[in-house]
C-alpha positions in Angstrom: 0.0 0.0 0.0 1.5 3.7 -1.0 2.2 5.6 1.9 0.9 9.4 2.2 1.7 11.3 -0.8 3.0 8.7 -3.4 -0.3 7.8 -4.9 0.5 10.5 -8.0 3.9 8.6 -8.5 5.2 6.2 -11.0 5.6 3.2 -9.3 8.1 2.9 -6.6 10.3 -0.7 -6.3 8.6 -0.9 -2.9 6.9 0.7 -0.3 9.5 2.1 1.6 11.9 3.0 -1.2 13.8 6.3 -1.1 15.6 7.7 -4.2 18.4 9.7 -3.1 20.8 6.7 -2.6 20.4 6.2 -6.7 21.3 10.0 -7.9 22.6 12.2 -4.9 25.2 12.5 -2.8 25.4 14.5 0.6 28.5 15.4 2.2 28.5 16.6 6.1 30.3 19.6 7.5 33.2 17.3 8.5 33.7 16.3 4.9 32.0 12.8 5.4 29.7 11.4 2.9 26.2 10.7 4.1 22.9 8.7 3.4 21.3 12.2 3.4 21.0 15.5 5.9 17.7 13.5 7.7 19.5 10.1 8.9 20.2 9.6 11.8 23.7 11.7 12.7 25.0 8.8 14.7 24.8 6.3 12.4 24.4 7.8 8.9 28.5 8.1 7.5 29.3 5.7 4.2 31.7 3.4 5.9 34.9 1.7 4.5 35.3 -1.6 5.3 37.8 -1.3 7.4 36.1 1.0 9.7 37.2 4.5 8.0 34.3 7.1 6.6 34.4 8.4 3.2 35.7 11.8 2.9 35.2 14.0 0.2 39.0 15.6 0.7 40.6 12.4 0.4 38.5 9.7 -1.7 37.6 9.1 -5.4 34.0 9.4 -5.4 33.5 6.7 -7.7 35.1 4.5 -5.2 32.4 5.7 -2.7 29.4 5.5 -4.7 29.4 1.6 -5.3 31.0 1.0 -1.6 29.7 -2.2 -0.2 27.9 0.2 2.3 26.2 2.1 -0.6 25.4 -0.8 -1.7 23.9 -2.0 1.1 21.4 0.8 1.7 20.4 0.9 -1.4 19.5 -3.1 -1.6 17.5 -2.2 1.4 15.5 0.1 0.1 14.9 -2.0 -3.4 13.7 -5.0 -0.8 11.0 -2.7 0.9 13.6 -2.4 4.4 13.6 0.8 6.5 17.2 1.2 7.4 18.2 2.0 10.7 19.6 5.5 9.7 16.2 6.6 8.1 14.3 6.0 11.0 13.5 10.0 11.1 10.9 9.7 7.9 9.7 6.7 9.0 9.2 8.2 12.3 6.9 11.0 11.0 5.3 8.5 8.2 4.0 6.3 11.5 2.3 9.3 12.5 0.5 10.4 9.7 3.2 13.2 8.5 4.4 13.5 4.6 8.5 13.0 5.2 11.2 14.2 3.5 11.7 11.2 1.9 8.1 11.1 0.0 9.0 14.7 -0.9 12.3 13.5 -2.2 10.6 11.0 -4.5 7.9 13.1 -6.1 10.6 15.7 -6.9 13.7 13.3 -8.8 11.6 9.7 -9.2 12.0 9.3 -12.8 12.2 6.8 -15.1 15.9 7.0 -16.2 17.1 6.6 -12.3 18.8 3.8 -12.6 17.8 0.9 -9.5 20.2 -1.8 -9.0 22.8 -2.4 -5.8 25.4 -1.0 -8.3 25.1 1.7 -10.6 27.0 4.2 -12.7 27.9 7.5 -11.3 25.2 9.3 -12.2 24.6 12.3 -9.3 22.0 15.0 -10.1 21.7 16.3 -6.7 24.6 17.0 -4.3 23.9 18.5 -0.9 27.5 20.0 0.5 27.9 21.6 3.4 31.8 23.3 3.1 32.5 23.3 6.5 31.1 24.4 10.2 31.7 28.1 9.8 29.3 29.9 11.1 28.5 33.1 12.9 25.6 31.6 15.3 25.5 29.1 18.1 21.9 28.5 17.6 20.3 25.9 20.9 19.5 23.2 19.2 23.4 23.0 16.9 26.5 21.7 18.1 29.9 22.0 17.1 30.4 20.0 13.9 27.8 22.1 12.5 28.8 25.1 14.2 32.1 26.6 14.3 30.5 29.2 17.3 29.4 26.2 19.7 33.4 24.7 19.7 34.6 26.7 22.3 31.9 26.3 24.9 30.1 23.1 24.1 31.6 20.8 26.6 31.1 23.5 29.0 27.4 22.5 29.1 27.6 19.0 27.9 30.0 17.3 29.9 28.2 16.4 32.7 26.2 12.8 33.4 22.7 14.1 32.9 23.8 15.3 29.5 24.9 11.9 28.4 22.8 12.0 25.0 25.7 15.3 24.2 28.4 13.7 23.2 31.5 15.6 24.9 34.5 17.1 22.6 37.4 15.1 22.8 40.8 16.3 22.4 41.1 15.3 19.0 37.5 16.3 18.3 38.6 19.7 19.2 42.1 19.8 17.0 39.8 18.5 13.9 37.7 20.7 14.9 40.6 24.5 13.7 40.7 22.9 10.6 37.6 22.0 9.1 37.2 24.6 7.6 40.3 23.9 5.4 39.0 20.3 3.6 36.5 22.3 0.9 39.8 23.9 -0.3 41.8 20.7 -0.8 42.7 18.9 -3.9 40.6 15.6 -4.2 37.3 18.0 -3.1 37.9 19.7 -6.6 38.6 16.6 -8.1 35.1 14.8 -7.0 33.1 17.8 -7.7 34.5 17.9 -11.0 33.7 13.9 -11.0 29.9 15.2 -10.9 29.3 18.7 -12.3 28.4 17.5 -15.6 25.3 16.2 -14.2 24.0 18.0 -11.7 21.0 20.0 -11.9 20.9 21.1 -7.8 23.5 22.1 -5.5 22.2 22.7 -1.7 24.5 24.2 0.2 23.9 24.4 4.2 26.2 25.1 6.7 27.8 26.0 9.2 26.5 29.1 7.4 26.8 28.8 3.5 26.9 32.5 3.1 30.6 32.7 4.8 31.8 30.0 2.8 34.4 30.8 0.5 35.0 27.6 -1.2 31.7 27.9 -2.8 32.9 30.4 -5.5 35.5 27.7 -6.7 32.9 25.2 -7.3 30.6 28.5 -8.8 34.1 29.3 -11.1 34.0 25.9 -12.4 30.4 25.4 -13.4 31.0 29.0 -15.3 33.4 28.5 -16.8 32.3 24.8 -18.4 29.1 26.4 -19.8 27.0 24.2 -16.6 25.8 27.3 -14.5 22.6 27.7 -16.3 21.1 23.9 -15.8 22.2 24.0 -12.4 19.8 26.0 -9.6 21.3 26.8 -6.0 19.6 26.0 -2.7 20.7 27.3 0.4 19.9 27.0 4.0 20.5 30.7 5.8 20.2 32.6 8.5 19.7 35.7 7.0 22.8 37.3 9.1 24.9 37.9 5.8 24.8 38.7 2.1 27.6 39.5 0.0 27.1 40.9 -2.7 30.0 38.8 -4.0 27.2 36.0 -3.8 24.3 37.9 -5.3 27.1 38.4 -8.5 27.9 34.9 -8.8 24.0 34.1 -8.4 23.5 35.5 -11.7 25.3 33.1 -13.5 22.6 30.3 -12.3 19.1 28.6 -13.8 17.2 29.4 -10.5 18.1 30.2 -6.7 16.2 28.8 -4.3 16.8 30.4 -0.3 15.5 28.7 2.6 15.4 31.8 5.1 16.0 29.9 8.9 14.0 31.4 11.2 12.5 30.0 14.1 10.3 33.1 15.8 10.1 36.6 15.7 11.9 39.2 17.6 14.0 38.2 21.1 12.6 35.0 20.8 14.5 34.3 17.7 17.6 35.8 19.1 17.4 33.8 22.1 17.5 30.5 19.6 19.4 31.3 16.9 22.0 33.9 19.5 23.5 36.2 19.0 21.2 37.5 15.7 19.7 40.3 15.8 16.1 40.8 14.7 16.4 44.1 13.0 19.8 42.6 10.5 17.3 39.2 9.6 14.3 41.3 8.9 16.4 43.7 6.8 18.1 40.9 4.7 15.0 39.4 4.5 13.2 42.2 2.4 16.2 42.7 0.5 16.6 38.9 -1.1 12.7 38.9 -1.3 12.9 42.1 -3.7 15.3 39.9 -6.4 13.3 38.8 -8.7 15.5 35.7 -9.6 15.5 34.3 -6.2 13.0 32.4 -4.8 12.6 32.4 -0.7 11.1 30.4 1.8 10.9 30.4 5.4 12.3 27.3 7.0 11.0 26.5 10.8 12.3 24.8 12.7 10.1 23.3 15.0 11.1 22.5 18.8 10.3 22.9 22.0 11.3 26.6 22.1 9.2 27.5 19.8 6.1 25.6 19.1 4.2 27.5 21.6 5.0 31.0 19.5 4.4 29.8 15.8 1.1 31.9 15.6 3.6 34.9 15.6 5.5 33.4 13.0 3.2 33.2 11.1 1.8 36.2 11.0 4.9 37.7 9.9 5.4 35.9 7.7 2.0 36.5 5.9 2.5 40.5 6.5 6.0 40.2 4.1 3.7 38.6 1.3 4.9 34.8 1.9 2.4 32.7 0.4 1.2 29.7 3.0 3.2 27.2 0.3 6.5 29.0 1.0 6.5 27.9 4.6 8.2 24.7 5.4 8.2 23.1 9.0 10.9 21.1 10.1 10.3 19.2 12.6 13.4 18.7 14.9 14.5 15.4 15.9 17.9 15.8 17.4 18.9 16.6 20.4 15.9 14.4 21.4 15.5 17.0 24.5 14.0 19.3 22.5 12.0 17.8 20.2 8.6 18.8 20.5 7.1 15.2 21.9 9.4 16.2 24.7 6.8 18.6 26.4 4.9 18.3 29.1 1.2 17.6 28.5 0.0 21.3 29.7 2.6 22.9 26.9 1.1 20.3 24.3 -1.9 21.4 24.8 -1.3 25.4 24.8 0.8 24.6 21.5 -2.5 23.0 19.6 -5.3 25.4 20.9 -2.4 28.4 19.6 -2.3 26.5 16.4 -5.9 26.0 16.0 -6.1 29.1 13.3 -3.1 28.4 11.4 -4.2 25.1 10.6 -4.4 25.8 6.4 -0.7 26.4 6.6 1.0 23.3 5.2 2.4 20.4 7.9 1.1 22.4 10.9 -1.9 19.5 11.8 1.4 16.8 10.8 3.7 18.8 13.4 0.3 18.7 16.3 -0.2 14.8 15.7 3.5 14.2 15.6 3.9 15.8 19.2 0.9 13.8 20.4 2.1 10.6 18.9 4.4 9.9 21.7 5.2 11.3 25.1 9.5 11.5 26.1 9.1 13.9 29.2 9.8 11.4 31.5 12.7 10.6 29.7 14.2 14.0 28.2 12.9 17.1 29.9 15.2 16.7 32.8 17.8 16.8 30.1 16.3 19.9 28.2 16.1 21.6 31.6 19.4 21.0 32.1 21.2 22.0 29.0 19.0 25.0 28.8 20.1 26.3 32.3 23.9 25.7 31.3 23.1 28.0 27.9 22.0 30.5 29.6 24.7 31.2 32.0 27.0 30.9 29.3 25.1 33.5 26.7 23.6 35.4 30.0 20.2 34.5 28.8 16.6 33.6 30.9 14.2 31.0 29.5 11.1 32.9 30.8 12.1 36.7 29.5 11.2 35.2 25.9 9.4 32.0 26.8 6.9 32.5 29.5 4.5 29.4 29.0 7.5 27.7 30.6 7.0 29.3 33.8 6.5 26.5 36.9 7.7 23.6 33.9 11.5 24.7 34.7 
């Protein structure tokens, strides 16, 4: 039986069949490949078989992209498995949600994807994020995707109750000056250049895309090969920073797609995504929005910080002329502490009866019956109390100044 969504697909080798192992390729901050950006973080590297990831600094991509583990996931998926690593999608299919992976498949399911264990190299959509730069240590990141969170993370997370946190370890924290360096290194140029020919969308997330530098090499060379105009641009960003640099190179591109991060309005978005400031987001906002050429949405995402203030959201973003269809919820499912099934009963409930208007806007009656489907306070509120407490002394912050539902639940 199709699950939610597929019925308006060509047929699917099964039921739980995800395309993206068959024509993309993601490649983490660290320089890792990945099943995707939605695995599961602890478990979603393409391994050697002797125990090593993949990097994209240091191994032929054609190597990597018929690995025995490649392989494996993608037998899995042909066979109608859910692999452990995709449990996410799954997750939200179980309770009624359309995932990212049904979204995945309406958009590149065609018929000349090629489905077999082993297949040519044949990658029409790379997500790479070029580095953990970035100029935010926002609550719910951590330092492999945040250059901002190194310096203070074990600070907060080294500490029993905080187990779920993996703590820096020394050599987590001498990788950790240099990853910046790895887009910049030979083999990266030599894999991209492995793929350009047919790609037709680059994501690029961070860390914070707009500070990396490395992307204009990979821009250069799809210039000057005459591949710029059949490739569109998608980028996660927090709105902090726009060089105009960027908006140049943009020009060169078939489409540019931006998915504008932003989780509330005002202090409560500060207080999240610290240390932005409201007034810079708002201004870069109406200034990308005003290019005809690029195409924004707002990306949410949805935790425990902020599921209680979406109403505001959304009004905001219906006052800048966003149409509901721009608006993408993403529901957060790591750190488990603040996901939103984490919240006590009597924040559940204010959440839904503040949601009960906004219920025409796509994914928000998905986001209310994902909460509901299970109940983790027992197990993870202690452990979103904690880290929260340990954030604010270290950014000099106060849960209830921008979060006052939370008053008597902390």
């Amino acid at each position: 039986m199709a699950l939610i969504g597929e019925s308006s697909l060509k047929k699917l080798p099964s039921d739980t069949f995800c395309v993206l192992p068959f024509m993309h390729a993601a490649v983490s901050p660290t320089g890792s490949f990945r099943v995707c950006c939605n695995s599961n973080p602890k478990n979603n590297k393409i391994w050697k078989t002797e125990g090593k990831e993949y990097k994209m600094f240091r191994d032929d991509i054609n190597e990597v992209w018929n690995s025995p583990d490649y392989q494996k996931i993608r037998k899995q998926f042909i066979d109608g498995e859910r692999p452990e690593t995709c449990q996410r999608c799954f997750r939200e299919e179980d309770a009624g949600i359309r995932s990212p992976r049904i979204g995945y498949n309406e958009k590149w399911w065609k018929d000349d994807v090629q489905v077999a264990e082993e297949i040519p190299l044949d990658i029409r959509y790379v997500d790479i994020r070029l580095g953990n730069l970035c100029n935010l240590k926002c609550r719910m990141c951590n330092p492999w995707s945040s250059s901002m969170w190194v310096k203070d993370w074990n600070k907060i997370v080294d500490t029993a109750e905080l187990a779920p946190n993996e703590p820096l370890s020394d050599e987590d924290k001498d990788w950790m000056k240099v990853l910046g360096e790895w887009p910049d290194r030979k083999q990266t140029g030599v894999n991209f250049v492995e793929i350009a020919h047919s790609i037709e969308e680059i994501y690029l997330t961070g860390g914070e895309p707009t500070l990396a530098l490395s992307q204009y090499k990979l821009f250069d060379y799809c210039i000057e090969n005459d591949l710029a105009s059949n490739i569109r641009l998608k980028y996660n960003t927090n709105l902090t920073n726009v060089p105009q640099k960027m908006l140049d190179y943009w020009k060169h591109f078939k489409r540019v797609q931006l998915n504008a991060s932003i989780d509330a309005v005002g202090d409560r978005d500060r207080y999240i995504r610290y240390p932005s400031t409201w007034e810079k987001i708002e201004e870069n906002f109406d200034k990308l929005n005003s290019i005809p050429s690029v195409a924004i949405q707002v990306h949410c995402t949805v935790q425990v910080l902020n599921i209680c203030a979406m109403s505001e959201l959304f009004d905001w973003i219906k006052s800048k002329g966003i149409a509901d269809d721009q608006i993408y919820l993403n529901i957060l499912n790591h750190p488990e502490s603040m996901n939103i099934r984490s919240l006590p009963i009597a924040l559940k409930n204010l959440a839904q009866l503040r949601l009960q208007d906004y219920l025409h806007i796509p994914k928000v009656e998905d986001t209310i019956k994902y909460m509901w489907a299970e109940d983790w306070h027992e197990k993870r509120w202690t452990e979103f109390v904690a880290f929260n407490n340990k954030a604010d002394e270290l950014q000099r912050g106060n849960l209830l100044d921008v979060c006052p539902e939370f008053d008597s639940f902390v």
